[in-house]
VEXFIZA-686788 format. One line per field, with one value per residue: x, y, z of N, C-alpha, C in turn; residue number from 1; residue in one letter. Coordinates in Angstrom, 2 decimals. Layout:
BEGIN
nc1 <- X/...;
nc2 <- Y/...;
nc3 <- Z/...;
cac1 <- X/...;
cac2 <- Y/...;
cac3 <- Z/...;
cc1 <- X/...;
cc2 <- Y/...;
cc3 <- Z/...;
pos <- NUM/...;
code <- A/...;
This chain:
BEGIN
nc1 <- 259.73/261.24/261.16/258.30/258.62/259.99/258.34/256.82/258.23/259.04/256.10/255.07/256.15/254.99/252.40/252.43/253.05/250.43/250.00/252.30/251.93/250.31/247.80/245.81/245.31/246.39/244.51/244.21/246.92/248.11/246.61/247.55/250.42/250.01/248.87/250.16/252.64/251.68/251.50/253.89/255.12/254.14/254.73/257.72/257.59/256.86/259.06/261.05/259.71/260.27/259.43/257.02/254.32/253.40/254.56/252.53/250.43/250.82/251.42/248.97/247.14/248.65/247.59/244.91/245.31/246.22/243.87/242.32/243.76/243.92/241.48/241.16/242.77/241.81/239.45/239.76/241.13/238.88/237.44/238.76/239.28/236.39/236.03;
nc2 <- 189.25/191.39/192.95/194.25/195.18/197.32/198.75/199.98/201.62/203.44/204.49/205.69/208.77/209.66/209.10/211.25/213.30/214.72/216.61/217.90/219.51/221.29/220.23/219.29/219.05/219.11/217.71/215.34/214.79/214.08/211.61/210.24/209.51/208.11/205.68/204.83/204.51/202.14/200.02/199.89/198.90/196.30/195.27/195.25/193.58/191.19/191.01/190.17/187.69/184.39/181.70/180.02/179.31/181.30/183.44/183.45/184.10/186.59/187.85/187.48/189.40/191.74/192.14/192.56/194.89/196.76/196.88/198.08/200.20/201.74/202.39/204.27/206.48/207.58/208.38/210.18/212.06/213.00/213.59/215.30/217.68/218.13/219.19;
nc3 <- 62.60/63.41/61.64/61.41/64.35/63.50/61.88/63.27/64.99/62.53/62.44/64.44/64.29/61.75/62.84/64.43/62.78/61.80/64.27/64.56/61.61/61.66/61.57/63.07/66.95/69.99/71.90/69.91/69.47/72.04/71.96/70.18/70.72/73.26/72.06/70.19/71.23/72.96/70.70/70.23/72.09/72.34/69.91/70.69/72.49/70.92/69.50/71.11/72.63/73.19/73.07/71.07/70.77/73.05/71.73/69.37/70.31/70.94/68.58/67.65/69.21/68.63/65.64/66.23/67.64/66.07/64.11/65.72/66.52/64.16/64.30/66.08/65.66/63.55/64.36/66.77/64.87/63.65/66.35/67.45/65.68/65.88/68.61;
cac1 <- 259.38/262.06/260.14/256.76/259.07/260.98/257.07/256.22/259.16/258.04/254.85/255.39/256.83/253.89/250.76/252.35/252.68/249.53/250.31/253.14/251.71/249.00/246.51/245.21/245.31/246.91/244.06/245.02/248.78/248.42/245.64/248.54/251.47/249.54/248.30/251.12/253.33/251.63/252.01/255.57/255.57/253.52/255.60/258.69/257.70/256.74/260.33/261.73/259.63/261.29/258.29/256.59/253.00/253.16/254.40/251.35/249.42/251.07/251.23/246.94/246.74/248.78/246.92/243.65/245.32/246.37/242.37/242.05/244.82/243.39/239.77/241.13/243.57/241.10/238.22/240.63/241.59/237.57/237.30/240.28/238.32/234.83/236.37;
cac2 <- 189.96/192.60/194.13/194.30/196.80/198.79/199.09/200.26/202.84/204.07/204.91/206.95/210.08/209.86/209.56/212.00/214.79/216.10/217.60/219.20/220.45/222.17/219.47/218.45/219.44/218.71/216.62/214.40/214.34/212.89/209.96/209.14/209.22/206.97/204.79/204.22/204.04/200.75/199.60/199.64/197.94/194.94/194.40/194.89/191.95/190.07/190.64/189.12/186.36/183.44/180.82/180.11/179.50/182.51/183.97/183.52/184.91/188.25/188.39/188.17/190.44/192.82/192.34/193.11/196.24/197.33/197.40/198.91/201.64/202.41/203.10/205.10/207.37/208.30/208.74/211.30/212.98/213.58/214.25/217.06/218.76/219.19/219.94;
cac3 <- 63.81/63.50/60.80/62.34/65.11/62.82/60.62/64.57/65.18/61.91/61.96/65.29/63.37/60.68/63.11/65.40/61.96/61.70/64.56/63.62/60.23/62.03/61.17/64.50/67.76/71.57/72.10/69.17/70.03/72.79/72.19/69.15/71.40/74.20/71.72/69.62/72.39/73.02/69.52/69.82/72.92/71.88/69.11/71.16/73.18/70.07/69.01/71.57/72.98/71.89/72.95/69.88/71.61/73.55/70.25/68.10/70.98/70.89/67.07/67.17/69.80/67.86/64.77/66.43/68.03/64.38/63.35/66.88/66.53/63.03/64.33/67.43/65.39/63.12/65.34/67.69/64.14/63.75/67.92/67.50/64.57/66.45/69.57;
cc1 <- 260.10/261.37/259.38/257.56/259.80/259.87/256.62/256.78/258.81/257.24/254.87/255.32/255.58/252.62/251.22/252.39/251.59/249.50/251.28/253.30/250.83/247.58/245.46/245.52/246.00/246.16/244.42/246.20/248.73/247.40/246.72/249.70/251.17/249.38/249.64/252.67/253.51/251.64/253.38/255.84/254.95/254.17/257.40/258.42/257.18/258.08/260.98/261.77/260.00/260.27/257.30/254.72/252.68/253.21/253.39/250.51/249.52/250.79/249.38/246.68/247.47/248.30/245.61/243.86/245.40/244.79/241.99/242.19/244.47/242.12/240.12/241.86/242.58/239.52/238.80/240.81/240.42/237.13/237.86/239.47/237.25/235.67/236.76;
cc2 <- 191.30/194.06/194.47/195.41/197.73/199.50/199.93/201.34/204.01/204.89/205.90/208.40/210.33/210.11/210.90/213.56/215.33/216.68/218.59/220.04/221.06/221.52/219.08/219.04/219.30/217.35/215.31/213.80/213.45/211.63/209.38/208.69/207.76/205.54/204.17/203.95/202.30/200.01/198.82/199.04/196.23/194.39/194.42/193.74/190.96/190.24/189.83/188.00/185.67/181.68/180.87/180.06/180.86/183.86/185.01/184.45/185.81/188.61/188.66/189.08/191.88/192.84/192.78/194.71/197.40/197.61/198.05/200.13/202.39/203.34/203.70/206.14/208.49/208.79/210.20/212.30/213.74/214.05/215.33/218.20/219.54/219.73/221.69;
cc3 <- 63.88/62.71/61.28/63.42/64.66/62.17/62.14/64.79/63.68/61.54/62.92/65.09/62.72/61.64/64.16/64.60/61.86/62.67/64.66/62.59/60.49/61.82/62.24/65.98/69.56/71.75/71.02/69.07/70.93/73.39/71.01/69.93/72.72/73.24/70.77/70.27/72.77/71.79/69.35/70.75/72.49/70.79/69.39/71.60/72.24/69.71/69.78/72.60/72.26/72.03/72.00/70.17/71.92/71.84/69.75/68.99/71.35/69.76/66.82/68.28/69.04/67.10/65.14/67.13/67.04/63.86/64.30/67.00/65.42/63.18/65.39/66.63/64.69/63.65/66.33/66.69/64.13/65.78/67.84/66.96/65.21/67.80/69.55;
pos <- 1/2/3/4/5/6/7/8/9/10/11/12/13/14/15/16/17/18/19/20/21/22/23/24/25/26/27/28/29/30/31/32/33/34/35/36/37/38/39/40/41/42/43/44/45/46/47/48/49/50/51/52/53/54/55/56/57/58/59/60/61/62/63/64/65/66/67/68/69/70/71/72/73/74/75/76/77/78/79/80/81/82/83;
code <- X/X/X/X/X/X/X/X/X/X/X/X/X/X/X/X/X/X/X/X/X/X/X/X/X/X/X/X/X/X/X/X/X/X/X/X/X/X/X/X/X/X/X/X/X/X/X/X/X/X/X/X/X/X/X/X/X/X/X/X/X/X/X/X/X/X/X/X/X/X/X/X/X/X/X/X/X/X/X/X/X/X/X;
């Protein structure tokens, strides 16, 4: 579990560079910052529920936010562009 929020703190930095390399735009900044915001909270509170039930049923909601957060990042990278 620890991993899964340090792989979270992370990634932060990385989706939030293309806009600091000039790749992307305001509008893109901040649908990555909102969105990976919640990333890092969902796997904060998978770090440290300690009910193993409840658990599992954070760990699949984060895994479906992960194919979620993938198709929203890059959908905003292509939104930024035409805009």
């Amino acid at each position: 579990k620890f991993n899964i929020f340090i792989y979270a703190l992370m990634l932060f930095p990385i989706v939030v560079s293309p806009y600091l390399l000039n790749f992307s735009g305001l509008v893109y900044l901040i649908a990555a910052v909102i969105f990976s915001s919640y990333y890092i909270f969902i796997s904060y509170k998978l770090l440290k529920e300690k009910d193993l039930i409840i658990e599992k049923k954070i760990a699949t909601k984060l895994f479906g936010y992960s194919i979620f957060y993938l198709f929203i990042i890059f959908t905003f990278i292509l939104f930024d562009k035409i805009i």
